[in-house]
N, C-alpha and C positions, 0 to 999 in steps of 0.2 A: 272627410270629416274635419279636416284639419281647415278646409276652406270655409266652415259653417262656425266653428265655434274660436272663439277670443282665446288663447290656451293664458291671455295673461288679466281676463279680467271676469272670465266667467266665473260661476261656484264652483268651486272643488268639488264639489258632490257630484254636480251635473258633467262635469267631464271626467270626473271617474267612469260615472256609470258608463258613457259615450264613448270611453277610448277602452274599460276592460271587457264590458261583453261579449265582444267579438270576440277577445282572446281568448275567454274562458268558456264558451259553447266549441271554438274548434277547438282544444285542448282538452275537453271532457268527453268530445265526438270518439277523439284515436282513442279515449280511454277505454270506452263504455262498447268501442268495438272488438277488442282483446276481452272485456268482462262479461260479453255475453254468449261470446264465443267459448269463453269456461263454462259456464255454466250451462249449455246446452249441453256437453261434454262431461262433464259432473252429473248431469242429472241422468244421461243415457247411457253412462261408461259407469262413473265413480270413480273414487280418490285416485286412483291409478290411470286414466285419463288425464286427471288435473295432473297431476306430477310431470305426466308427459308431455304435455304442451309447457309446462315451468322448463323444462326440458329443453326443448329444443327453442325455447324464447329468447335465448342468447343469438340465435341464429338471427333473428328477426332484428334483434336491436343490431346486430351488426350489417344488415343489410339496408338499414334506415341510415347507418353511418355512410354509408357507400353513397346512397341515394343523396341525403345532405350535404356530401361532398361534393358532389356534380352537381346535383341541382341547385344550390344555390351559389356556387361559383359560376356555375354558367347563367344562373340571372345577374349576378353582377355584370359579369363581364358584358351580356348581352346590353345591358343598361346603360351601361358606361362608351360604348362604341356608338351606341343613337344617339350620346347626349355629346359626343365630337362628331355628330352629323353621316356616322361610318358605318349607312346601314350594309353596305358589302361585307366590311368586316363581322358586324353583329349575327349575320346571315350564316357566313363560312365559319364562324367559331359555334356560333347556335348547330348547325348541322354535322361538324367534328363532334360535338360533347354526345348529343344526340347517337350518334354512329360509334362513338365510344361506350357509351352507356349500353345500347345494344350490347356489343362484341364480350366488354369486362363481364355484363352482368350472366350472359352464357357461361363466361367463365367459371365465373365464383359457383354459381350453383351447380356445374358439372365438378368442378374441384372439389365444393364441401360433399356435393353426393356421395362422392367415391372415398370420401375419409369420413364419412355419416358415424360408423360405429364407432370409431376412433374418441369425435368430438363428442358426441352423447355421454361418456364415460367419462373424459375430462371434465364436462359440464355438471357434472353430477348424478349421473343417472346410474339407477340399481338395477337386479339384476330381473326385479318383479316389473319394474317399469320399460326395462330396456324395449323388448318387444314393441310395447305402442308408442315408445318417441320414434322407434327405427321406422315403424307403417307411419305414423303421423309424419316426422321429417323428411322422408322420400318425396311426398306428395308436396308438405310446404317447399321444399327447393324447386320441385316442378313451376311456382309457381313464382319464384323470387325474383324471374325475369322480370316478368312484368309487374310485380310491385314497385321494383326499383325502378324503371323505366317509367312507368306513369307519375312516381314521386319529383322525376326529373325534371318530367315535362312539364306537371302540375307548375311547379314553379316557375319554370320558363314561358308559362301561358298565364301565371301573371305579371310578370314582369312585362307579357305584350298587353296587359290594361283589359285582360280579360277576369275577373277574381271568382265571376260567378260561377264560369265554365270551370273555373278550378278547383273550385268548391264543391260541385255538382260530383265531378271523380271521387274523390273518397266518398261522400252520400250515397251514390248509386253503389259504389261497391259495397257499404256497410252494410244498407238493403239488403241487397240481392244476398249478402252473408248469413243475413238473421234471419232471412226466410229460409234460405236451404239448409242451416244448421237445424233448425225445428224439421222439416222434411226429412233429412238423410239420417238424423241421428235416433230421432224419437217417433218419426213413421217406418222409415224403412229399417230402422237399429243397425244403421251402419258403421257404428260408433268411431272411433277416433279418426277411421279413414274420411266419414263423412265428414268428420266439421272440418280437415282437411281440405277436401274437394271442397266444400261449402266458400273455404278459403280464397284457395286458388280459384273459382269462376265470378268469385266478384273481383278479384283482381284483374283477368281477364279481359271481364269487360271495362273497367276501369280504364285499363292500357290500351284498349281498342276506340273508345273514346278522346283517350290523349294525342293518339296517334292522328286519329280525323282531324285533328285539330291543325295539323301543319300544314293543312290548305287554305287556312282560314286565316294566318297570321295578318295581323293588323300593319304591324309597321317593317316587314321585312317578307322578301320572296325565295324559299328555298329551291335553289337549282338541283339537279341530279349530279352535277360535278361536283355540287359544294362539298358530298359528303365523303371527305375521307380525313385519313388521319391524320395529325399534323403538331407541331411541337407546341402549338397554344391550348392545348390541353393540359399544358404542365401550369402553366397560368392560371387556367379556369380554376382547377385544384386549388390553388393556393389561395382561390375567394372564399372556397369551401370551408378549408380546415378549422377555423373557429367548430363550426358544430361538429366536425367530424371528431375531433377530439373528444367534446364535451360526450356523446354517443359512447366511446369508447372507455370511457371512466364509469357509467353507467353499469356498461357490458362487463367490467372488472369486476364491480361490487357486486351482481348479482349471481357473476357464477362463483364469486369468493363463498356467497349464503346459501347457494346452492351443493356447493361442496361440506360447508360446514352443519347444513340439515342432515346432508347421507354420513357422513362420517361419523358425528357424536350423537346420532340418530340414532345408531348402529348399536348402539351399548346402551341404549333407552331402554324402557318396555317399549316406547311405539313402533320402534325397529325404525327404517331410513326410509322407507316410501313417503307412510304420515305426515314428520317434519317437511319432507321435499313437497308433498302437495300441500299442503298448511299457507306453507312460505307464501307458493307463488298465489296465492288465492288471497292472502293479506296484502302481499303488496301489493298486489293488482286493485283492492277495494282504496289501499290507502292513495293508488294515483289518481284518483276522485276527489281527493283533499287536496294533493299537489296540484292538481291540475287548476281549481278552485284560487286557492294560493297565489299560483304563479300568475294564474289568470289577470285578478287584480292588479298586483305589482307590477308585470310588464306593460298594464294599461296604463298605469303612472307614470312610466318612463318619461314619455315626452311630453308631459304638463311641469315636472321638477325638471328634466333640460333645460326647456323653455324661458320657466319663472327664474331656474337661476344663472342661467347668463342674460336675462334682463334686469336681476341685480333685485329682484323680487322675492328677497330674502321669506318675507312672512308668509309668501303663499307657499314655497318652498316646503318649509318647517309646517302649513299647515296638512300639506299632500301629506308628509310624512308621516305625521300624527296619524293621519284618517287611516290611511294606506295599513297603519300596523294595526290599530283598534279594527278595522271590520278584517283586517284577516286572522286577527287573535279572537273574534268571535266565531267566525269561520271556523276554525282551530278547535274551538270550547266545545261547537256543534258535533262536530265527526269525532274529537275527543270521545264525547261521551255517546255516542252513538256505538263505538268501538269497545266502549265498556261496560253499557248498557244493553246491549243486543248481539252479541254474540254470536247466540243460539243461530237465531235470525237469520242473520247475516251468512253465516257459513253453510244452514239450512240451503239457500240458493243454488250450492254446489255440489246439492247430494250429499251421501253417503253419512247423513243424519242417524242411521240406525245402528254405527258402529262408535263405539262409546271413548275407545281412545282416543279414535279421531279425532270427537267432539270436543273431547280434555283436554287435547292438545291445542287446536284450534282456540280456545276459548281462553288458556293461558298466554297461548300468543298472541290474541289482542288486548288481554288485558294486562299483562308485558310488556311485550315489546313495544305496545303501542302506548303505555301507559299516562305518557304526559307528551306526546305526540303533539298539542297545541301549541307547547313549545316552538317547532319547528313553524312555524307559520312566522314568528318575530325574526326567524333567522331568515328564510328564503324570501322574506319581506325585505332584510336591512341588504342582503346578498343583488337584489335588483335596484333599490332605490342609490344605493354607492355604488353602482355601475352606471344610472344615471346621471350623477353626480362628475362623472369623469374619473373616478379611482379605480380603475381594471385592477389592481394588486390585492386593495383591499377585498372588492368582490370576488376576487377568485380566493381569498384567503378565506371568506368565512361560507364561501360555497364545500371547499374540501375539509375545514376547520372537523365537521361530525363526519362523513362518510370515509375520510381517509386517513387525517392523523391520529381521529379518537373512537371511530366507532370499531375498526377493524382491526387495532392493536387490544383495543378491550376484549372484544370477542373471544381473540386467541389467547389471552389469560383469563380470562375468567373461563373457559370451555376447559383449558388444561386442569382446572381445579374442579371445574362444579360438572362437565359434561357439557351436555346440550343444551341446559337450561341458562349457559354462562352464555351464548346468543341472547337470548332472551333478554337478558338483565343489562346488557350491552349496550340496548336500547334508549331505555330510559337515564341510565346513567349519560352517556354520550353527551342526552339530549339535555341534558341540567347544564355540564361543564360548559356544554356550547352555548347555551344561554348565556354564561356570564360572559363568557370572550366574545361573543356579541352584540352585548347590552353595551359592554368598554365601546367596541368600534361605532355602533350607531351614535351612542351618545358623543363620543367624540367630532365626528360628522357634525350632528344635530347642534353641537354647539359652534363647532366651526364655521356655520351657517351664517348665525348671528352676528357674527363679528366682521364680515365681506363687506371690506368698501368700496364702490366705483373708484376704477381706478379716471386719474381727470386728464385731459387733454394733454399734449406735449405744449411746448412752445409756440405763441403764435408769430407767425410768418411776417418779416419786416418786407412786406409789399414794395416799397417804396425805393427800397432799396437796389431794385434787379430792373437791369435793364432786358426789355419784353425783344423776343428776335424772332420769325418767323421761318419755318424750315422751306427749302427749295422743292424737295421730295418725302415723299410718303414715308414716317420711319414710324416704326413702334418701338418704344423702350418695357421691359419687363423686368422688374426688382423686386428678386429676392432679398429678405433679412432677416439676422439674429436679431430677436425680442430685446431692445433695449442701444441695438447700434443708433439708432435715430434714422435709420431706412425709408419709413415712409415721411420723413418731414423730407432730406434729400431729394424724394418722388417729388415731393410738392414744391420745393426748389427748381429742379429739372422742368417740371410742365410748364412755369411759370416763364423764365427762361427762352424753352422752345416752343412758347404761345401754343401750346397744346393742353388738351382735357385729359384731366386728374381723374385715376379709377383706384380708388380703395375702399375705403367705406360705401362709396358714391353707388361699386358695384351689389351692396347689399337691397338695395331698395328697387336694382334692375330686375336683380334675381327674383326678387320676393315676388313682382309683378308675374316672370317668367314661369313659377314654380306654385303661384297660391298658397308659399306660404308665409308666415307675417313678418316682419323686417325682424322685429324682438327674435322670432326662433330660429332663422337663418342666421343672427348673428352669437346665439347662445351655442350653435350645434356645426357652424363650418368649420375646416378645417381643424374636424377633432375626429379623429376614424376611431370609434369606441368597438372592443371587441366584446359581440351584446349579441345573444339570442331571440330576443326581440322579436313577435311577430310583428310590430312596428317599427321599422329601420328606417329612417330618412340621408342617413348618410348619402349618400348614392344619389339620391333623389334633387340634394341639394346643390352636392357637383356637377350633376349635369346642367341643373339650371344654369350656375355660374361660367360652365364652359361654352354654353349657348349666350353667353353674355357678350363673354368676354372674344368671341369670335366675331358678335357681331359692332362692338365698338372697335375693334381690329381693323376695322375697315378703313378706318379713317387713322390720322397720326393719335400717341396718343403715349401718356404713361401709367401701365399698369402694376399694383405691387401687388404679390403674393399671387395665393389661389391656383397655383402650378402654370400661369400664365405662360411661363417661357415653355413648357410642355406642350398645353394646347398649342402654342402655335409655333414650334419647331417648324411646321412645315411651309412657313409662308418666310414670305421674300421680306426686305428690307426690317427685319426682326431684333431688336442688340438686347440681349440677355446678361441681366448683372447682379453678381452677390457682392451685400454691405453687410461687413461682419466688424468685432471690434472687441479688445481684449476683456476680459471678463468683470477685472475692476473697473471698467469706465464702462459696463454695462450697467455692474448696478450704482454707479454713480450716475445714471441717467435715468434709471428705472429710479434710483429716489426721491432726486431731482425735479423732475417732470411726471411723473407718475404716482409721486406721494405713497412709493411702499415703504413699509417698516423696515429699516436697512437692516433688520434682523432676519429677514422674510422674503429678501431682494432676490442673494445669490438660489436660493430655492426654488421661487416663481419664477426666474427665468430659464432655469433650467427646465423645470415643467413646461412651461409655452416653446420652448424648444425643439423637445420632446415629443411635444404633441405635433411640431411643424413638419418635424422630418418624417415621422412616422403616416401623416397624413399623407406627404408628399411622397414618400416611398408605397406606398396602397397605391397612388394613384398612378403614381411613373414606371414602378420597377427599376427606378432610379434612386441612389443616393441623393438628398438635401443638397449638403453641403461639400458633394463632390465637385469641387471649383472648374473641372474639366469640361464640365456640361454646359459652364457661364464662359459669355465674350469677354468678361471684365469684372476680376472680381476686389474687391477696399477696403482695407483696414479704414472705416471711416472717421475713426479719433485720429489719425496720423497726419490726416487735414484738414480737418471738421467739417462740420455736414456743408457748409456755402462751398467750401473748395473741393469738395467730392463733387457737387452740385455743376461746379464749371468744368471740372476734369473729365466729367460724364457728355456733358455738352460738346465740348470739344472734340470730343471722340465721334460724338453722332454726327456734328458740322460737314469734318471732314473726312466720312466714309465714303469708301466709295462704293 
């Protein structure tokens, strides 16, 4: 997609639409697979059914954390070894995670098996439900193998450039679910074991399909030796953790609601089954909205990346406009559909003819869900300031309502009002967060505005350097703090030893390399944003650059930045150097040459900093500015950039 449309000059409308669709059909797919799955179960059980599956749904989210952990750590990793040319390595780590993922996921599911009644109890299950999470959860851990196992793979088959085959697994298994849940529950009334079974045989085949798939890999050959255990597993994890975390905050909140339905359930009239199935049948309709939501927002990501590191300030500020107006209509629509239809709506899941139920159910969306539209401006400004490059900010107005304000509300207003202080929990939350995140966007949104290109450093007295030509093959690699004058140095040095300058020069290699546009490889390198994103390019664009930079390595040459001296550690005639310089004559050169607000100096360079090390420690498992790792490392104000420029010369002249 990204090789078809302009991300810096088409309409904002027409790449909305082109970059969210895809998000928001897979994200409403895993919804509407859990939603139908209730409601086959509601319809052939009743409310005590749904409870049970709310029930044991913490299992599931925690086994999708497991899966996410593995399997998108091992698509990075696998990514990252093809794009240094290392398909042995991508192969033996691809078939370690693989072999891992097997062995763990036996684990977890014989471990929860055998503590099944223990968790059901923690998770909130009563004493009318107990029974059908206990038949319902036996059979889902039956089947947890191969969900997690096929979630691995899916991902690791598309990181080998297959999306459609990976697409095809969860479709055929959601199929194969809605058909047998109609068969085992409402033909044969097998009730909650069926839609169980119904569960686990489209996973099944799911994972037998993932599995065929390992003869088939495109860009790597798995041996029978590859597969065993090995300490890069600890590695692969650590790509993962991003979503496993996020999985795990989720899995908090929901058995936090889960507990607090059976508890002040308990001293209701509706007693604690009601609330417990109520819960999970609203939240489940309102991840239809979320999903909606997030759907758009993540498809914006990389059009405000894009436009604003190409300094495209207005298009910027116009995504962001559009992005909150159609998901605050979005918002308006389920809003009132939630408040409007009720009946309806909860009709789907059965047990229509019991009058509590209905009562409760109908207060809880028009409750808790009350001004629910809300939340569409927050999980809108929660992605766009993630795009934007403010991880702090987006993780602050992601937890801003589920964890500092919705869950301390709860537990005071429950202490006073009961059950119905959940309830009210909701809407309140959802106001307070509105204002504390109207402050954050808008501050953004005007921050926007005011972003100047920063201009050129010093130009280069040519004239003045005498040109010298090297005897033998050397590469030079320079690392730099934001503001030492690092790359003019570079451009000293190449000129010097009559050799070809790679810094910028590399962005326009890559773009060719990678398909994708100079503008977005220079908005989006060397910034490893920590982003749920079904569109990630991070990765994508590393490897292009390391396919670059190996291949002008061939020749003499000097390159800065881009983890340079990493890619090519392994090659001969290589001199690796960090130019650092003390903090005042950094931003005395960022004000300088750079034209920032020396109010604004020591800040932004601390940010590009920040972002360098952290880029570079992703990519290395290396410290930045561990000088240990450099042949030669310069205080470059100590001699200024022409005499760092010869003291670096010198040193390559006479190596031996």
């Amino acid at each position: 997609m990204n090789k078809t449309l302009n991300l810096g000059e088409e309409k904002i409308s027409k790449l909305l639409l082109a970059f969210s669709i895809p998000c928001i059909i897979s994200m409403i797919v895993n919804s509407i697979y859990n939603i139908v799955d209730q409601i086959f179960i509601g319809q052939g059980v009743g409310y005590l059914g749904n409870a049970a599956t709310n029930v044991i749904f913490p299992l599931i989210i925690l086994g999708n954390a497991v899966a996410g952990l593995l399997g998108n750590g091992c698509a990075a990793s696998f990514s990252l070894a093809l794009g240094k040319g290392k398909k042995e390595e991508a192969a033996q780590s691809s078939a370690t995670t693989i072999l891992f993922t097997v062995l763990f996921s036996l684990f977890f599911s014989i471990l929860f098996y055998f503590f099944l009644p223990v968790l059901i109890r923690f998770f909130g299950c009563t004493d009318k439900v107990y029974p059908y999470a206990l038949s319902y959860g036996k059979i889902i851990l039956i089947g947890m193998p191969f969900m997690i196992c096929y979630t691995v793979l899916s991902s690791l088959i598309r990181a080998d450039g297959s999306p459609k085959y990976s697409m095809m697994l969860l479709l055929v298994g959601a199929i194969i679910n809605i058909i047998l849940d109609a068969i085992f529950i409402l033909v044969f009334e097998m009730g909650v074991e069926g839609g169980a079974l119904a569960t686990i045989i489209g996973q099944i085949v799911s994972a037998t399909l993932a599995f065929l798939y390992l003869k088939k890999f495109r860009s790597i050959t798995l041996k029978r030796d590859y597969f065993k255990l090995s300490s890069s597993i600890i590695k692969t994890m650590g790509y993962g953790l991003s979503s496993f975390i996020t999985q795990i905050t989720i899995l908090a909140l929901f058995v936090f609601m889960n507990n607090i339905m059976t508890h002040y359930g308990a001293g209701s009239k509706f007693g604690s089954d009601i609330p417990l199935s109520v819960y999970g049948i609203v939240s489940k309709l309102n991840s239809l909205y979320v999903a909606s939501v997030l759907g758009i927002a993540i498809g914006a990501q990389p059009i405000i990346g894009f436009n604003f590191g190409a300094g495209k300030t207005a298009r910027v500020r116009e995504t962001m406009r559009k992005v909150v107006f159609v998901n605050i209509i979005i918002g308006i629509v389920f809003n009132l559909s939630f408040l409007l239809f009720p009946k309806q709506l909860i009709a789907l899941f059965g047990s229509s003819d019991n009058k509590l139920y209905m009562e409760f159910a109908i207060d809880c969306f028009r409750i808790f869900l009350a001004v629910c539209f809300l939340n569409a401006f927050e999980m809108s400004t929660s992605i766009t300031v993630q795009a934007l490059g403010n991880v702090k900010k987006s993780t602050a107005v992601s937890f801003i309502r589920q964890i500092i304000l919705f869950i301390p509300i709860a537990l005071i207003l429950c202490h006073f009002v009961g059950l119905y202080g959940a309830l009210y929990a909701g809407p309140i939350a959802d106001g307070i967060c509105f204002f504390a995140v109207l402050y954050i966007f808008l501050s953004e949104y005007k921050k926007i505005g005011v972003i100047k290109k920063e201009k050129e450093e010093e130009k280069i007295p040519v004239d003045t350097l005498e040109k010298k030509k090297l005897s033998s093959k050397q590469i030079i690699t320079i690392s730099r703090e934001y503001g030492s004058g690092g790359r003019y140095v570079g451009q000293l040095l190449s000129l010097l030893l009559d050799v070809p300058f790679y810094d910028k020069e590399l962005i326009s290699l890559a773009a060719r390399e990678s398909g994708f546009t100079e503008e977005y490889i220079k908005a989006n390198e060397q910034k490893k944003k920590t982003n749920s994103s079904l569109y990630n390019s991070d990765d994508e664009i590393f490897i292009a650059e390391t396919n670059v930079i190996q291949k002008v390595a061939k020749d003499s040459c000097v390159i800065v930045g881009r983890c340079a001296d990493y890619i090519l550690k392994d090659k001969k005639n290589v001199t690796s150097i960090f130019l650092y310089s003390a903090a005042e004559d950094k931003v005395k050169r960022a004000v300088k040459y750079y034209h920032i607000d020396p109010k604004k100096a020591e800040k932004k360079i601390q940010k590009v900093n920040k972002e360098r090390a952290k880029h570079y420690e992703y990519y290395t498992n290396q410290k930045w500015n561990d000088l240990s790792h450099y042949d030669l490392a310069i205080n470059v104000d100590s001699l200024g950039v022409k005499k760092t420029a010869e003291l670096i010369y010198e040193m390559i002249v006479n190596k031996k």
